[in-house]
C-alpha positions as CSV (number, residue, x, y, z in Angstrom):
1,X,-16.1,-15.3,-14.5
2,X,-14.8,-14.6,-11.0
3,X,-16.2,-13.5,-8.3
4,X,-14.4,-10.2,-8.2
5,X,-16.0,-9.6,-11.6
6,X,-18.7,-10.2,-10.3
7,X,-18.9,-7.9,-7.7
8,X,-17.5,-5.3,-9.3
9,X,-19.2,-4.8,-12.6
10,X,-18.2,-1.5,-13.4
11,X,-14.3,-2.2,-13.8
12,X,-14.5,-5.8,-15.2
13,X,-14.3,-6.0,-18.7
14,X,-13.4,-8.8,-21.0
15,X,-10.0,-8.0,-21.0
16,X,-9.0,-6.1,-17.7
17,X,-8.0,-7.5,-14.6
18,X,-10.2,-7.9,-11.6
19,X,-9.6,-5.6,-8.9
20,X,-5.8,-6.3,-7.0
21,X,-5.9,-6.6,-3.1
22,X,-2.1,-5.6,-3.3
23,X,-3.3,-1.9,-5.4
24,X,-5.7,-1.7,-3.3
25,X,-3.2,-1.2,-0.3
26,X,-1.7,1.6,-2.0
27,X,-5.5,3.2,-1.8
28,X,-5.8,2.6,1.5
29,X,-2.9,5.2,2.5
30,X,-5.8,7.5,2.3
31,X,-7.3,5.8,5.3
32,X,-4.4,5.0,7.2
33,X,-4.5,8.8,9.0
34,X,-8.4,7.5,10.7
35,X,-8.6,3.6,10.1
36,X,-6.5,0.7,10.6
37,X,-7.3,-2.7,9.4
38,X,-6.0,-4.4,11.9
39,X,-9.1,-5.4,14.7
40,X,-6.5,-5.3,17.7
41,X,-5.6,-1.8,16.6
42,X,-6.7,0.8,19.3
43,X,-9.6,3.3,17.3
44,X,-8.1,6.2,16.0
45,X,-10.4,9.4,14.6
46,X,-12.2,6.3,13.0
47,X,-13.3,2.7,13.8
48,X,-11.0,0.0,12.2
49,X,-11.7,-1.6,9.0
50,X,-11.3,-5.2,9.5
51,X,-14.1,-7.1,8.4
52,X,-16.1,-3.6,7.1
53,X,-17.3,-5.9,4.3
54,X,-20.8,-7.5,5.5
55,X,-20.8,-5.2,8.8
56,X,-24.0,-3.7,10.4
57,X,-23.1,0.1,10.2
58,X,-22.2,1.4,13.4
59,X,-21.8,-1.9,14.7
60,X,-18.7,-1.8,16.4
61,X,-19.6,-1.8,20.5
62,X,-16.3,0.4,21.5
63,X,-16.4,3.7,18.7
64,X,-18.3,6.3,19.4
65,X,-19.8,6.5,15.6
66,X,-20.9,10.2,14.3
67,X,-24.5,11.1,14.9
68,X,-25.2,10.8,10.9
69,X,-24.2,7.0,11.2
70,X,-25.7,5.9,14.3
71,X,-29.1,4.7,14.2
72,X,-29.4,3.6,10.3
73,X,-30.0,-0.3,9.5
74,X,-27.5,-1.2,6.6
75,X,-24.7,-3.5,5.7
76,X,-21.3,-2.4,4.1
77,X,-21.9,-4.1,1.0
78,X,-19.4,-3.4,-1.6
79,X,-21.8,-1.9,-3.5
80,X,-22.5,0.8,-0.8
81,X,-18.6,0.7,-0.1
82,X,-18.2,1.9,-3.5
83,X,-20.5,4.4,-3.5
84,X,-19.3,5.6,-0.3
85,X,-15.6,5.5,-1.2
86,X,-16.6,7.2,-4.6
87,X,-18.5,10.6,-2.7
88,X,-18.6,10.1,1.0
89,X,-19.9,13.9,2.0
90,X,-23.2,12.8,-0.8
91,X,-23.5,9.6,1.1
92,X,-22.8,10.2,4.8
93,X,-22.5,14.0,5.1
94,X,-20.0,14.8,7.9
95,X,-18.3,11.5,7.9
96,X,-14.9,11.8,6.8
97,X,-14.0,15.1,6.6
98,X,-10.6,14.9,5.4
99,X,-11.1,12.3,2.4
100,X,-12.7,13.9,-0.9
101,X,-13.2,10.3,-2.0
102,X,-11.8,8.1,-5.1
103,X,-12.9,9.4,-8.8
104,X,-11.7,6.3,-10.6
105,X,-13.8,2.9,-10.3
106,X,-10.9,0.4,-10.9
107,X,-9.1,2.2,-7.3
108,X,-12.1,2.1,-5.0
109,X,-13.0,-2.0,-6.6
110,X,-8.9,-2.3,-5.5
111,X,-9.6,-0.6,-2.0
112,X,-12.7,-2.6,-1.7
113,X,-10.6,-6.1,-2.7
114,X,-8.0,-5.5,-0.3
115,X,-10.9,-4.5,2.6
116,X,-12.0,-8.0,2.1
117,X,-8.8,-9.6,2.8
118,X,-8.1,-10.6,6.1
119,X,-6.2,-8.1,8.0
120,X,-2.3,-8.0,7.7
């Protein structure tokens, strides 16, 4: 078993695949307008993603976070990635306000495997 199976129960079967870094790029379009994965990337409307994986919330020193993140004690697991990514105003009302989230399991496991990657 790998460890993307592993972390990401809910796609992994017996005979799928385990979540593709290079699918989840294509996923991350959706981002692309507020984030950047790259850490040398100035902020945008949103803090970059590099490293999100493991992160304190709110952690970065130069991004002003919204008032519903600031303040709460959590790490981006991809557990809570996944919830997030799945139905981010039931999560973290008024975060994102633009992105209604990813319905299907196998694309936010894909946007979560190419999160971990280092940054391009």
């Amino acid at each position: 078993m790998s460890i993307a199976i592993a972390l990401f129960p809910a796609v992994a079967s017996s005979t799928g695949p385990a979540p593709s870094a290079q699918e989840g790029k294509q996923h991350f379009i959706r981002c692309a307008a507020c984030h950047s994965t790259n850490a040398a990337d100035r902020s945008a409307t949103g803090p970059h993603l590099n490293g999100i994986v493991g992160r304190a919330a709110a952690s970065l020193p130069h991004f002003a976070y919204a008032s519903e993140l600031r303040g709460q004690d959590f790490k981006w697991s991809p557990a809570r990635l996944d919830a997030f990514l799945e139905s981010p105003r039931t999560t973290h009302p008024g975060m994102c306000p633009t992105f209604n989230g990813l319905a299907k399991a196998e694309h936010r496991a894909a946007l979560i495997a190419y999160l971990q990657q280092p940054a391009d």
